[in-house]
Each structure stands twice: as C-alpha cells, then as structure tokens.
C-alpha positions as CSV (number, residue, x, y, z in Angstrom):
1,X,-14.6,-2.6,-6.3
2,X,-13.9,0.7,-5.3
3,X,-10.8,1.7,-3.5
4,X,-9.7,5.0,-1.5
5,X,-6.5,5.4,-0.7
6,X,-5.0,8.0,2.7
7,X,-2.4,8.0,5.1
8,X,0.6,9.6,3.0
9,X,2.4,12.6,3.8
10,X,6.0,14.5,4.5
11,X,8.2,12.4,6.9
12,X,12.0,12.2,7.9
13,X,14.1,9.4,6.6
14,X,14.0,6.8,9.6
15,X,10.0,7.7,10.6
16,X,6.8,5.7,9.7
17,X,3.5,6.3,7.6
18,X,0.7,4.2,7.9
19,X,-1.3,4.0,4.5
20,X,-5.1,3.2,4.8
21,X,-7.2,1.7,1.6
22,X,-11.6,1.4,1.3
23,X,-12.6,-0.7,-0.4
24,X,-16.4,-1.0,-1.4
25,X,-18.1,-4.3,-2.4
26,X,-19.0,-7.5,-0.9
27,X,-16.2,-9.7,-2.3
28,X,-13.5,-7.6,-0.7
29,X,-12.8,-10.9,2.1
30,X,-11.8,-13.0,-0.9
31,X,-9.7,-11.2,-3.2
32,X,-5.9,-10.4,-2.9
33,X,-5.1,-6.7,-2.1
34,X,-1.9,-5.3,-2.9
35,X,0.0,-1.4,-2.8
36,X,1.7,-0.2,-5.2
37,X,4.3,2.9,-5.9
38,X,5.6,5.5,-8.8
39,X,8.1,7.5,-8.5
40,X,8.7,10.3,-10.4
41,X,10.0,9.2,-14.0
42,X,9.8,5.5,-12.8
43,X,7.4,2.6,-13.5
44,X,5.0,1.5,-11.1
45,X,6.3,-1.3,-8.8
46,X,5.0,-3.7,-6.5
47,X,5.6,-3.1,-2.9
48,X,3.7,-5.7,-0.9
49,X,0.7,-8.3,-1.5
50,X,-2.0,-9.7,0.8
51,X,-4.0,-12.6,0.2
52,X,-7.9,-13.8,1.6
53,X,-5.9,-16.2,3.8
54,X,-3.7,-13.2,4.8
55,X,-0.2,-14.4,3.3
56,X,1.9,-11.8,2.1
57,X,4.7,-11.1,0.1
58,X,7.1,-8.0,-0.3
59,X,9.1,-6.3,-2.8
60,X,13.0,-6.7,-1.6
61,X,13.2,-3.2,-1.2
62,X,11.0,-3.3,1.6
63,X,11.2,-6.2,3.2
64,X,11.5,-6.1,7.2
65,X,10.3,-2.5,6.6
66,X,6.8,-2.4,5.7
67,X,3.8,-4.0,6.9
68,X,0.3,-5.2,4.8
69,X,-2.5,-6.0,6.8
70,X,-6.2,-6.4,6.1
71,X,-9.5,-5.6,8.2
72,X,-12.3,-8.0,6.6
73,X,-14.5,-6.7,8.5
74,X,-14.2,-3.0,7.8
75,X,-13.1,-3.7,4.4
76,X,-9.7,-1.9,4.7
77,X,-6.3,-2.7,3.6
78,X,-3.4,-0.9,5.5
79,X,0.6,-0.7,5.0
80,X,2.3,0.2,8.0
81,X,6.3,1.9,6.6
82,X,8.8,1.9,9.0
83,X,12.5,3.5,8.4
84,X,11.9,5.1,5.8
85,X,14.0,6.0,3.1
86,X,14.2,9.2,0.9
87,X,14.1,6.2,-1.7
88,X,10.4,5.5,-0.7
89,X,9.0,8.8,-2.2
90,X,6.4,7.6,-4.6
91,X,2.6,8.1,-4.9
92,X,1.1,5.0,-3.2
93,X,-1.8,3.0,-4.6
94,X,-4.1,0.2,-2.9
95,X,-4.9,-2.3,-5.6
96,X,-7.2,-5.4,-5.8
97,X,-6.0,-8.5,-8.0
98,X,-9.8,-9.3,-9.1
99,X,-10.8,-6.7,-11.1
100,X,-7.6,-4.9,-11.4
101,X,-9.0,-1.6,-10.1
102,X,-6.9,1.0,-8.5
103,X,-7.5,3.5,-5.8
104,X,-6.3,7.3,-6.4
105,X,-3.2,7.4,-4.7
106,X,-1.6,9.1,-2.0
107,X,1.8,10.4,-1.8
108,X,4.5,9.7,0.2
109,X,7.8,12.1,0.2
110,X,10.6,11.3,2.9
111,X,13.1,13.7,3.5
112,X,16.8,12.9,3.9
C-alpha cells in the first residue's frame, strides 16, 4: 500500500487543517488507517485510528479536537483538526496497520 499524505500548513492557534491521505491498493476498505505526528526532538505518537468498520480512537491530547474519517470508495483517509494548539506542530503521517507502511508526511506548524 502506498500512501500520500497533504493538507498541512501554517495556521493560528484556535484554526483548523484538514489532512488528506492516498492510499493505493485494493485492500485499502479492510485495513485500519491511522495518523501519526513528530515533533521536533520528540518520538512519534499516535494521534487517531480508524478501523474497516469505521471505529475510531484518539490520542487524549486530541480528543474532541480532531476528526479521522475514511472514503472507501476513493481510498482516502482524512483528519479534520480543529483548535489548534501551538502544541500540535509536528510532521503528520497517514499510516496503514497491515503492512506498516507510512506515507511522507506533511507538516503542520500552529502559531501562538
């Protein structure tokens, strides 16, 4: 599976980003998709989950904040961040749980 991350940018703390993910491959209906972040000097954390069935789970972090969703018909995964925080700087990265593959990332920077 191969993934392609966009969507990140420069935003004000309190705005919203939505993050867009392509995946390639047939199996993409079936297989959990999750985003992850890194911020500078930091490990990379999970920040939300999506399974085939479309349940979901969030870091704490984030939760009430940001939205997964998935399009199975256009194979795409999206996070939708709302008030954001300077603490949500990171690059972003689309994930799949099958195969482990990662998209390239795409960075997010919010400004205080």
């Amino acid at each position: 599976v191969q993934l392609q991350a966009s969507g990140g940018g420069l935003v004000q703390a309190g705005g919203s980003l939505r993050l867009s993910c392509a995946a390639s491959g047939s199996i993409f209906s079936i297989i959990t998709m999750r985003w992850f972040r890194q911020a500078p000097g930091k490990h990379r954390e999970l920040v939300a989950a999506i399974t085939s069935d479309r349940s979901t789970n969030y870091a704490d972090s984030v939760k009430g904040r940001f939205t997964i969703s998935r399009d199975n018909i256009k194979n795409m995964v999206y996070l939708q961040m709302n008030s954001l925080k300077p603490e949500d700087t990171a690059v972003y990265y689309c994930n799949e749980a099958k195969y482990n593959s990662w998209g390239q990332g795409t960075q997010v920077t919010v400004s205080s």
